[in-house]
N, C-alpha and C positions, 0 to 999 in steps of 0.2 A: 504493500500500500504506500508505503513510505517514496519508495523509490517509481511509484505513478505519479504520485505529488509533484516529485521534483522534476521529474521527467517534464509536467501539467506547465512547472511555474517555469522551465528554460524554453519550453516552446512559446510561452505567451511573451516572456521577457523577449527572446529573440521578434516575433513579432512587431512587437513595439518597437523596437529599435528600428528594424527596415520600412517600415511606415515613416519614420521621422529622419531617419538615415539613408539619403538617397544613395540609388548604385552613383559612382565616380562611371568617368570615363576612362577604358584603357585604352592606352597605346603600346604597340610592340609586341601584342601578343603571337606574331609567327617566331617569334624569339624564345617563346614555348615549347620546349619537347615533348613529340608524344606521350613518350613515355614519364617513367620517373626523373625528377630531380629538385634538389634544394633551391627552393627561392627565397633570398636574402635581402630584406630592405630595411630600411630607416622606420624605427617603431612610430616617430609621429603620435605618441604620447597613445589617446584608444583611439585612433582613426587606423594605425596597423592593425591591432587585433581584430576589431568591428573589419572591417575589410577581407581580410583573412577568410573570417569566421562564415562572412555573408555573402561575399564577391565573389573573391578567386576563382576562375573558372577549374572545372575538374575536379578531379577526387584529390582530396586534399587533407593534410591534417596539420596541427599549429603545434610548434612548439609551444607548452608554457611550465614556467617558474612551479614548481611543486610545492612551495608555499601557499599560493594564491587555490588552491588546491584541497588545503588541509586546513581546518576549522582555526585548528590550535595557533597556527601560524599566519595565519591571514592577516590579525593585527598589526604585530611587528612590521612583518613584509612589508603590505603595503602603504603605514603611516612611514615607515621609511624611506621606501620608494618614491612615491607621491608627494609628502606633505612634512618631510622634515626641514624645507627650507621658505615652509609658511611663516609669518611673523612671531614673538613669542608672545604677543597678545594673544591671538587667536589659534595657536597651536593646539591648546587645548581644546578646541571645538572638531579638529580635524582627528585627534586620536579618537575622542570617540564617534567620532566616523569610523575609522577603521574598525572598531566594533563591532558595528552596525553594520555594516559591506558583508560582515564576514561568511554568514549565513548565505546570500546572493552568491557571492561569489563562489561558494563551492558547490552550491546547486547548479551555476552556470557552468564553468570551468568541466566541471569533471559530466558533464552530457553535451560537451559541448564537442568539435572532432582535434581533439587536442594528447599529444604525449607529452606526459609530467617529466620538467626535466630535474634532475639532484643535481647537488650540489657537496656529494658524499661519496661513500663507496658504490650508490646503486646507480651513480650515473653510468654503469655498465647496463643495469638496466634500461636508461632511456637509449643507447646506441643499438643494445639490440632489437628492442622495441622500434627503433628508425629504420633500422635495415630493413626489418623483417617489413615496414609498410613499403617501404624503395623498390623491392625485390616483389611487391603484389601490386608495382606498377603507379605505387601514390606518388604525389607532391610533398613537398614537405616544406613548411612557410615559418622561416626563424628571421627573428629580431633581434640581431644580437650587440645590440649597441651598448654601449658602459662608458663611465667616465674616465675623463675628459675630453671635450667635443675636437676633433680631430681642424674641423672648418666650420664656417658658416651651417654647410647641410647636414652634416652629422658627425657624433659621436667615434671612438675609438670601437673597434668592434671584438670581440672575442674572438678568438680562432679555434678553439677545441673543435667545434661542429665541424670543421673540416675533414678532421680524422673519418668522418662520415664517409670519404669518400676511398680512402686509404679498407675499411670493413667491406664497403660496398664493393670493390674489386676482389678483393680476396673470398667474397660468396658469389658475386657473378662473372668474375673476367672482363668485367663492361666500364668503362671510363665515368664517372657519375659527372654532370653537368649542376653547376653551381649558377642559377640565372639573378641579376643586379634586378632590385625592384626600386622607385623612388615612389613615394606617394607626398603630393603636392595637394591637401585637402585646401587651400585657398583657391586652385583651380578646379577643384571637384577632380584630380586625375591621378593617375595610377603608368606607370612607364615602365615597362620592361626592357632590359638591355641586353646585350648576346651573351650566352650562359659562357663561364670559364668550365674547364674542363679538369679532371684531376690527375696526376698525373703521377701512375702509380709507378712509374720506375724512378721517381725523384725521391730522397729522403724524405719521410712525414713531417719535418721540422720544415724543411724547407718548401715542403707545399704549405704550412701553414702561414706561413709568411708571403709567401709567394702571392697567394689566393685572397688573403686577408685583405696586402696593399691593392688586390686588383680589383678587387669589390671597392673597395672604395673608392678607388678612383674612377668605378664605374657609375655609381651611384652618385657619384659628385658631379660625374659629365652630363650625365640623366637628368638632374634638376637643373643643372645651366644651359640645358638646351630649352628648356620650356621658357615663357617668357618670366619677367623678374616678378616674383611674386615673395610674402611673406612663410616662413619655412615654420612648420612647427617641428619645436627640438625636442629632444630624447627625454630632457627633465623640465618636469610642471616648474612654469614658472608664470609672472605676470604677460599678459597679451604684450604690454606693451615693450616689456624684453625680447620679442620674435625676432631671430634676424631678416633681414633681408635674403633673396639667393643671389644679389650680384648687388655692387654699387650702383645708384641712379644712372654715373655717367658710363661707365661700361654700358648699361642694357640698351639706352639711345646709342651708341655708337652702329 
């Protein structure tokens, strides 16, 4: 019963969302492989996830945070994430928020088409859990931004998930494609760029690096091709802190 409930409340909450949440527009999507591969873009604070969750075309599943996941941990996570760098007037209004989220969010998260990722010894579990979807042909949509903000458009990015691709050769023989996503929610739009490839006869350190810096600087080219618009960054902050994606006088040149 329990678990018709929550199933009852992700489908209506999702509901609502896409009703007020219109689809973006894509571009680039022949940049899509049939088949499986990692799509990698700038979190855009919830317009990544919501997008992810609702848009992305194909069979698909999200990477997410295994805190936001687990009742007990929802708190911490995400008044840390979100709202530790609210004023300390009003800080206290926003932890109990995080409270209060907490319930929501593990009824969403966990019926939502998402693999819980660790941050411990079972992130063995979240890689096998990635293949095994890779290898039945899914997508898989990671956000793997962290601080400090790299430029203007995004964040530093993690590289573990790459290893993703070093497993995925060693079960199918097959080169996994790594594809740059930029999403620009001031233009309502969504950009795919040409997937990088993995490339299993190089060392795993040196694909991660490799991969890392090429996503981002694919993802950096993706939003400066679009016209100059306001970028939302990786960490909640005030509107009127958004950067820019180019200077005034660059975008008229």
């Amino acid at each position: 019963m329990a678990h018709l409930l929550s199933k009852g409340v992700y489908h209506c909450a999702r509901g609502l969302v896409r009703l007020f949440y219109r689809r973006p527009r894509f571009e680039g999507l022949e940049n899509l492989p049939d088949g499986p591969c990692v799509i990698v873009g700038n979190h855009a604070q919830m317009h990544g996830p919501i997008i992810a969750e609702l848009y992305i075309p194909g069979d698909r599943v999200v990477w997410c945070n295994s805190e936001m996941m687990t009742l007990a941990q929802v708190p911490d996570y995400a008044f840390q994430d979100f709202w530790s760098d609210k004023p300390v007037s009003v800080r206290w209004l926003f932890r109990l928020l995080s409270y209060a989220i907490a319930p929501l969010s593990v009824c969403i998260f966990n019926n939502a088409k998402c693999v819980p990722v660790y941050h411990d010894a079972r992130i063995m579990t979240t890689f096998r859990e990635t293949v095994k979807r890779l290898s039945d042909g899914q997508r898989i949509v990671i956000f793997p931004e962290s601080d400090p903000p790299r430029n203007e458009i995004i964040y530093e990015l993690h590289d573990r998930f790459i290893d993703l691709g070093y497993m995925f050769h060693r079960q199918t023989g097959k080169a996994l494609a790594f594809v740059p996503m930029y999403i620009a929610p001031a233009l309502k739009s969504v950009v795919f760029g040409e997937p990088l490839f993995y490339d299993a006869a190089a060392r795993p350190a040196e694909e991660r690096e490799r991969l890392r810096e090429g996503l981002i600087d694919a993802i950096t080219r993706l939003a400066l091709s679009l016209p100059r618009h306001r970028v939302v960054p990786y960490r909640n902050m005030p509107k009127t802190r958004y950067p820019m994606s180019q200077p005034e006088e660059e975008a008229t040149k």
